[in-house]
N, C-alpha and C positions, 0 to 999 in steps of 0.2 A: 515774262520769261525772256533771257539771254536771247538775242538773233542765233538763229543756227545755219546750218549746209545740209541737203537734202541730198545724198549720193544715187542713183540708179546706175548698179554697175552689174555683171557681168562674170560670172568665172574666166579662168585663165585671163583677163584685160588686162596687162599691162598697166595704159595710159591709168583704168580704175585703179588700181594700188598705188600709182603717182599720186594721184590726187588725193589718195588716201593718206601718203605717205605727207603731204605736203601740207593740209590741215590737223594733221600732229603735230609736225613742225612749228608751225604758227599755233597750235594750243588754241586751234577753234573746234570750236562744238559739232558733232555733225551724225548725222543717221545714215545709214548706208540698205539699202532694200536690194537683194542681187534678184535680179528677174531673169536667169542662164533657163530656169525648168517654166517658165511664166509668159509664152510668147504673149499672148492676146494683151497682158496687160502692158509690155512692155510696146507693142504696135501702138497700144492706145494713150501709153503716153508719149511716146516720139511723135505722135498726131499733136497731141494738147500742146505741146511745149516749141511744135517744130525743129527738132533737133535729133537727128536720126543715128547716131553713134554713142556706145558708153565713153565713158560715164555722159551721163544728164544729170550737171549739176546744179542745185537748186539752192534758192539764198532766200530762209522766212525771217521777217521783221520781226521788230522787237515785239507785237503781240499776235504774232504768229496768224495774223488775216491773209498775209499775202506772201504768195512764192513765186519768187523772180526767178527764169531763167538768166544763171552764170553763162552755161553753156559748157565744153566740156574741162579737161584738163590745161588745154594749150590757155583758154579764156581765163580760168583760174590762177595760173600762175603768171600769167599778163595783172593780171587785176592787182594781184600781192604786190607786186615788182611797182607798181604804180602809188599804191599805198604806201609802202617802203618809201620811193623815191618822194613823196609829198611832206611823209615825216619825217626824213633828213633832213628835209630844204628847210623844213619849219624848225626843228633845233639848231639848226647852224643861224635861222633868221633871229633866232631866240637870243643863241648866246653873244651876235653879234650885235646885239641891242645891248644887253648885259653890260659886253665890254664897252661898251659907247656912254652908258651910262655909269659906271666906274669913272671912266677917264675924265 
């Protein structure tokens, strides 16, 4: 199975529909569980994860054994922004090789 995004968000949150909005964006996979009516479960996961604000966002591997805390929205789009910036420098190193071997 595809890696996914693991969302624990919140009614009315904000930040949660950022993050929501922003793995749209990027066309990643993602589950979203709103724990607003669910305290005890939502206590007991801000315990497991150490992460005490929505969203608590979660990243499972490609066979789905393990789930990484992201952490919330700000971490998330820190993350993208980085990947982003890795796959520009690798196509610009790409086509700079190209051109070098053309010439």
């Amino acid at each position: 199975m595809k890696p996914y995004f693991v969302l624990y968000t919140k009614k009315r949150c904000s930040w949660c529909r950022k993050a929501i909005n922003l793995l749209n964006e990027k066309k990643e996979p993602y589950i979203v569980t709103d724990l607003t009516k669910n305290k005890e479960v939502f206590e007991e996961i801000k315990s497991t994860f150490k992460h005490e604000t929505v969203p608590i966002i979660l990243y499972a591997d490609n066979d789905n054994s393990t789930l990484s805390l992201v952490g919330g929205y700000t971490e998330l789009a820190t993350a993208f922004e980085e990947l982003d910036k890795m796959e520009k420098e690798h196509s610009e190193a790409v086509a700079e090789e190209t051109k070098e071997n053309v010439q």
